[in-house]
C-alpha positions in Angstrom: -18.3 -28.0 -6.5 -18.3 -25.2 -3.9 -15.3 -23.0 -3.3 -14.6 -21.8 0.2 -14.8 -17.9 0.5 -12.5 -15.8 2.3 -12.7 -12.5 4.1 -10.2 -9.6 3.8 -9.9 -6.4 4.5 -7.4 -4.7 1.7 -5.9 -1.6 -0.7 -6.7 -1.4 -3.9 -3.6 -0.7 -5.4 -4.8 -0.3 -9.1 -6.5 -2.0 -11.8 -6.7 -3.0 -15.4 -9.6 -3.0 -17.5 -10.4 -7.0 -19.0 -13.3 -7.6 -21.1 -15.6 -5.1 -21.7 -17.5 -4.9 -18.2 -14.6 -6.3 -16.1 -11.8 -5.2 -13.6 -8.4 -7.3 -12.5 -7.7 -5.8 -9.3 -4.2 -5.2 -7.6 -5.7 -5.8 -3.9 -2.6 -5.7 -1.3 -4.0 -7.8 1.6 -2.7 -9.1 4.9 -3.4 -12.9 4.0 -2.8 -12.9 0.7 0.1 -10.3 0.0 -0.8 -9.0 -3.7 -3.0 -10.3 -5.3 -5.0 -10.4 -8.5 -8.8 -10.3 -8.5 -10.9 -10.5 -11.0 -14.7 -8.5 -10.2 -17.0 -9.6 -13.1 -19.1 -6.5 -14.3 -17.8 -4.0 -12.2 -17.2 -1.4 -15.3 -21.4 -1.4 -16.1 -22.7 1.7 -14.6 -25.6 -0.6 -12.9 -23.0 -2.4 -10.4 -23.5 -2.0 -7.5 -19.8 -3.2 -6.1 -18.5 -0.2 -8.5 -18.0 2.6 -6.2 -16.3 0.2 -3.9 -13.5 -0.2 -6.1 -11.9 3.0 -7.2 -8.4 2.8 -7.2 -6.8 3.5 -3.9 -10.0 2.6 -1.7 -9.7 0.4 1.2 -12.0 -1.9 2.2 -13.4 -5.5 3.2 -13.5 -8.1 0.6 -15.3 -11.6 0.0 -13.2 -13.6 -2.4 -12.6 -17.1 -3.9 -10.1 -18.6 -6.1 -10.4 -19.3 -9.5 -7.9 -21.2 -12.1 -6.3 -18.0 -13.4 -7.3 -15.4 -10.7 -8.9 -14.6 -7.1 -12.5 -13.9 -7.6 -14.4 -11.2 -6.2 -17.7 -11.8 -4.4 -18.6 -9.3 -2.5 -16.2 -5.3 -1.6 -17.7 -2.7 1.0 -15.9 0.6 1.1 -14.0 1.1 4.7 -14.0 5.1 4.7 -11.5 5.7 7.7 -8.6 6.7 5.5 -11.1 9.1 2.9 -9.6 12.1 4.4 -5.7 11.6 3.1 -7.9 12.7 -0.1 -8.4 16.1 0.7 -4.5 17.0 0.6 -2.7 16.6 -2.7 0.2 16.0 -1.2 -1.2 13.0 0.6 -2.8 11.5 -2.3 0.0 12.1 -4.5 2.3 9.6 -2.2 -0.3 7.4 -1.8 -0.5 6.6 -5.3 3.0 6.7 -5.2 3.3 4.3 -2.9 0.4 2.0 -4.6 1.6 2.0 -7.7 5.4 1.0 -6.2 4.0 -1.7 -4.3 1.9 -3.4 -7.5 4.9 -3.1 -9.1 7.1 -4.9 -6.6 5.5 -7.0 -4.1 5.4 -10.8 -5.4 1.9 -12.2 -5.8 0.8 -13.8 -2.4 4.0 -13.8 -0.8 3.7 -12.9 3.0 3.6 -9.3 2.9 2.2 -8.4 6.5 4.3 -6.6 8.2 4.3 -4.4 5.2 0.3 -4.3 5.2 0.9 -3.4 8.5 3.6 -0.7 7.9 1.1 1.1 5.2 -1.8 0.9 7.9 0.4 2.9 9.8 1.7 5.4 7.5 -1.7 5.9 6.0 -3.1 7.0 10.1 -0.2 9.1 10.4 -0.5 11.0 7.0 -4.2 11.5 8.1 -3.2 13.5 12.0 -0.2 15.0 10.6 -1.6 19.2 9.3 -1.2 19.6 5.7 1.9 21.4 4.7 3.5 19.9 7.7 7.2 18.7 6.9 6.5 15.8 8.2 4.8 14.7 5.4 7.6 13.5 3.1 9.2 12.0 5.8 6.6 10.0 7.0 6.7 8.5 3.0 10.9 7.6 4.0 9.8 6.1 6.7 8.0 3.4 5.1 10.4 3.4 2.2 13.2 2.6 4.4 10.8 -0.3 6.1 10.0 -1.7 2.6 13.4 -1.8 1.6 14.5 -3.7 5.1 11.2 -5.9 4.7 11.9 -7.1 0.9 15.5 -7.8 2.1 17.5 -5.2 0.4 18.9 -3.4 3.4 22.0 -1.9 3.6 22.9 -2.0 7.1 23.9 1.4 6.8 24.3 1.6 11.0 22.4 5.5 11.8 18.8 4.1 10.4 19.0 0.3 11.8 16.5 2.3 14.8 14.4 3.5 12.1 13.6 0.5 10.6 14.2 -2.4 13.3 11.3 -1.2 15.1 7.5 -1.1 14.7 7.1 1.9 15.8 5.5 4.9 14.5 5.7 8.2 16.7 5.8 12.1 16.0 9.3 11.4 17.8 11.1 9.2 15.5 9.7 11.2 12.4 11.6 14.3 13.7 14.4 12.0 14.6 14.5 11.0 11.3 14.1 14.5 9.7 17.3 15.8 10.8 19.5 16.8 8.0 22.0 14.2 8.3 19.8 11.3 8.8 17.6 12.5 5.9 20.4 12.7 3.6 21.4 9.2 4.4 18.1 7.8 4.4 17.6 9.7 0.7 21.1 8.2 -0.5 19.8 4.6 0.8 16.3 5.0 -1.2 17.8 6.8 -4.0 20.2 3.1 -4.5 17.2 1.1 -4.5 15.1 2.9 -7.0 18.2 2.7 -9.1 19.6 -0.7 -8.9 16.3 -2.5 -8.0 13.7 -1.1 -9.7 13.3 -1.6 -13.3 
């Protein structure tokens, strides 16, 4: 029986180790929302499809689905977001973020326009200078667009411009870092990291 193979590009949001050789992958894709992938001897020093998949990576990806779990066929390394490694700061909110979104997003539920959100944040992270204060905001930003995207939003009236459009601009970040907006945006992610997340 042959299975038909699909093409992705994707995050790799984390992993868990499964057998001894084995990964299960938390890929965040634009088809497929999260999903789980299983890459069969990925752990051996020999594999070739190893360095592919270190956590955080983006990349393209060949998969098919199995009973239990997507399988993975084939991963090439996309390196045009390598440089939010060179900042701590960066990395530190992108695995942040990553670990957030395995956490939360439901398996293959629809999850573009969040895909699309994390594109974004990820290109500005990468042309904004390090120590710039800027930084943080830019991770609000997309918190309060998670928030609005998983349906939790408050409607609190001084961020609806923040979050109803699509967006992404030096402008609206220093819109959105003025002290009273930032306060109200903190107070709004502050709620859902206590009442939503477990």
């Amino acid at each position: 029986m042959s299975h038909r193979l699909y093409h992705t590009e994707g995050f790799v949001l984390r992993h868990l180790p499964r057998g001894e050789a084995n990964k299960l992958l938390y890929l965040f894709t634009p088809e497929f929302g999260r999903c789980l992938v299983l890459a069969q001897g990925v752990r051996q020093e020999k594999s070739k499809l190893r360095p592919n998949l270190v956590d955080y990576n983006f990349g393209h990806f060949s998969l098919v689905r199995g009973r239990e779990f997507w399988r993975l066929v084939s991963a090439e390394k996309d390196s045009r977001f390598t440089a939010l490694y060179q900042s701590a700061e960066k990395q530190l909110i992108v695995a942040n973020l990553f670990n957030l979104l395995a956490k939360i997003l439901v398996e293959e539920e629809d999850s573009q326009i969040i895909f699309e959100d994390l594109v974004l944040l990820c290109q500005t992270l990468i042309e904004l200078p390090p120590q710039s204060d800027l930084i943080p905001i830019s991770e609000r930003l997309f918190l309060l667009r998670l928030i609005k995207h998983l349906g939790y939003w408050p409607n609190e009236v001084g961020l609806t411009d923040f979050v109803e459009t699509k967006i992404w601009s030096l402008e609206l970040l220093k819109n959105l870092a003025e002290p009273a907006l930032s306060q109200q945006a903190t107070k709004v992610i502050n709620h859902f990291f206590t009442t939503k997340i477990v």
